[in-house]
C-alpha angles and dihedrals in degrees: 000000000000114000102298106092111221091184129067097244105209115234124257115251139060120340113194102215109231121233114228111247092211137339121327124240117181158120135230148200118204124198122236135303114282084201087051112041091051093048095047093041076066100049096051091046092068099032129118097258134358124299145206126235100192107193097010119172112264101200139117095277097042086049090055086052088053098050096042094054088044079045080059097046099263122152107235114165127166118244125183130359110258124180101279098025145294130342106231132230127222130206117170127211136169119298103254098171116188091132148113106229109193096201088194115200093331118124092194087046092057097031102035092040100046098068085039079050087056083061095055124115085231157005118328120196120207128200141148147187119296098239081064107042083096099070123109115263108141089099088058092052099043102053085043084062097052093052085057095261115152101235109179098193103146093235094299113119084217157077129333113036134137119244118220096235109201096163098251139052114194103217132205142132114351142150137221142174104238103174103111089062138352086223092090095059085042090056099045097041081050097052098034095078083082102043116097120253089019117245139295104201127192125171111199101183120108100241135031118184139208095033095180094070096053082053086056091052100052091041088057092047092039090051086056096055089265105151107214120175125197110204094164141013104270091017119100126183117204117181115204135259152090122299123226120257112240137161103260121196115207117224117222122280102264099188088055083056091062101087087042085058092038093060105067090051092056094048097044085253146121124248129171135193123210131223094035111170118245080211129027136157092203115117092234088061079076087064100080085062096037083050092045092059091037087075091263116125107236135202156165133204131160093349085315118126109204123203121180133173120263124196096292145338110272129212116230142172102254125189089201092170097121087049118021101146072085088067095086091054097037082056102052090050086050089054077069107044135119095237139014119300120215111198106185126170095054106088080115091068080073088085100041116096091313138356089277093193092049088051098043088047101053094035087054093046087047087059098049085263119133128208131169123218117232120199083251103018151344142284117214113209106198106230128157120275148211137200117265136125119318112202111218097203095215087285138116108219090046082060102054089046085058094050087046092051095050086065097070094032131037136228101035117153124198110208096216119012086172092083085073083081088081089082115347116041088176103052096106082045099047090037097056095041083053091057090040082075093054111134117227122245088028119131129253124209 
């Protein structure tokens, strides 16, 4: 994560999908957890040693990890050649601040930086790229201030602002309205360990989505010798202290593993991915089960997960709320089923990289594809389609529908392929050595 680049990172530009010829057969390694390595890049970065990260993500957010937390004073050096590039080594060292952190496109970077930044000796300023200034980040701020923390936003509520660094933040009891993005909860329950007199957490929204990502928070701390007591739904207690430094090894992004799955269902095929966790806290560890009742036949046999085609691809109603990064991919399978597909618990997908539902909605329709917007989701109603331009949006998970999409219907072209760079460099490269493995004769959908 130097500048030596260890992932093929795809160029920017139009990407014509290509259409399977038959039905897939393959298998794929995918690299690590976005979720994971960052978290555990900001574990390690206030621990009680150095520490090793060993199959880390190498991708633009995870970059961006790696050169805020340098940005800090924090030692980061590269170790081994994996497959899909170096572990990483951690060596903590006091926050000094005095720096400018561009966090890019990455949600973790702006929402798990900002409350570490609060720690600093001195001023942090905090940007991003312009496609991102729009996420919501005035929760963040606002429960910052009440534990004490300098926020110059101008009045904003948004990116960029300069945070007040004064070394310390005391901590305490505070609450926050999480619900347009657990990330909030994530970033403060990451950073609490050094405040202190720990943290006392309380969300008092009505909804919080994506649950599964604040478990894998409290699992990283936990494995680290974190204590963190739940003694109500939405309320977290962190004690302080430091966390021990480990060798941590990252499972594989299972999310990023979605549109691999989803293909052999969509050309009538059999795919599988290697190193799936027999336990796993990621969102996308819920798929096997979404995929299943999606009509697919599902297993799992020595770490590899196993999807193969059933008779057909089945609508169904889906509460996606505790994983709805799904939602792209799950989309792109419902485009091809035999009924009508409802997707609810995902209105908050509106604020990530791109209103998703406002993407999915107008690349489907551009396609002769028709979906209705719920207050909180989408209905896909299955129609036939035809090749034509699919917007990315400037977001990763918009582009792999696209390319899933283009299996079952030619002539799709993806404006920019390159965003998948966000979280998966690899993916043209994976994606063409997948269909490498197509056998002839086999249907497509």
């Amino acid at each position: 994560m130097s500048d030596t680049t260890y992932s093929p990172s795809p160029a920017a530009g139009a990407y014509a999908a290509p259409a399977a010829s038959g039905a897939v057969h393959s298998t794929v390694t995918i690299p690590g957890s976005k979720s994971l390595t960052n978290r555990e890049l900001m574990i390690a970065a206030i621990a009680d040693g150095p520490g090793r990260l060993v199959s880390p993500l190498h991708s633009d957010d995870s970059r961006r990890m790696v050169d805020a937390l340098r940005a800090l004073g924090i030692g980061i050096e590269e170790a081994g050649e994996g497959e899909f590039g170096p572990d990483l080594i951690v060596t903590p060292a006091p926050l000094h601040g005095d720096a400018t952190i561009d966090c890019g496109q990455a949600g973790t970077v702006m929402r798990f930086i900002t409350p570490l930044a609060g720690l600093a000796a001195e001023d942090v300023h905090l940007t991003a790229d312009p496609s991102a200034l729009h996420r919501p980040m005035g929760a963040m701020i606002t429960a910052l201030r009440d534990l004490g923390v300098d926020i110059d936003d101008e009045g904003t509520w948004s990116l960029p602002f300069t945070i007040r660094g004064h070394g310390r933040i005391r901590g305490g009891r505070v609450e926050i309205d999480a619900s347009a993005s657990s990330q909030f909860v994530s970033g403060l329950l990451l950073a609490a360990p050094r405040f202190d007199v720990g943290l006392h957490l309380v969300h008092t929204g009505e909804h919080l989505p994506s649950l599964p990502h604040i478990d894998m928070t409290i699992e990283a701390l936990s494995r680290r010798g974190i204590r963190i007591e739940r003694p109500a739904t939405g309320e977290w207690l962190v004690e302080g202290g430091v966390p021990r430094a480990k060798e941590i090894a990252i499972e594989p992004d299972l999310s990023n593993a979605a549109p691999f799955l989803a293909a052999a269902m969509i050309t009538g095929g059999e795919v599988s991915v290697t190193g799936w966790p027999l336990h796993s806290t990621q969102p996308g560890a819920l798929l096997p089960d979404i995929l299943q009742a999606m009509g697919a036949h599902v297993g799992r046999h020595s770490g590899t997960m196993t999807v193969r085609a059933g008779d057909g691809i089945r609508g169904l109603d889906l509460d996606l709320s505790a994983a709805s990064e799904l939602t792209p991919t799950i989309v792109g399978l419902a485009a091809f089923a035999d009924a009508p597909t409802t997707i609810r618990g995902i209105g908050h997908i509106r604020m990530h990289e791109t209103d998703r539902i406002a993407a999915l909605i107008g690349n489907l329709a551009a396609l002769g594809g028709e979906v209705e917007e719920l207050p909180d989701g989408l209905r896909v109603i299955p129609r036939p389609l035809s090749g034509g331009d699919w917007s990315a949006h400037h977001d990763h998970r918009i582009a792999t529908t696209g390319a899933l999409i283009g299996l079952g219907v030619p002539g799709v072209v993806i404006d920019d392929i390159g965003t998948t760079a966000k979280t998966l460099p690899e993916f043209a490269a994976l994606w063409e050595r997948m269909l490498a493995g197509t056998a002839p004769g086999g249907a497509t959908a």
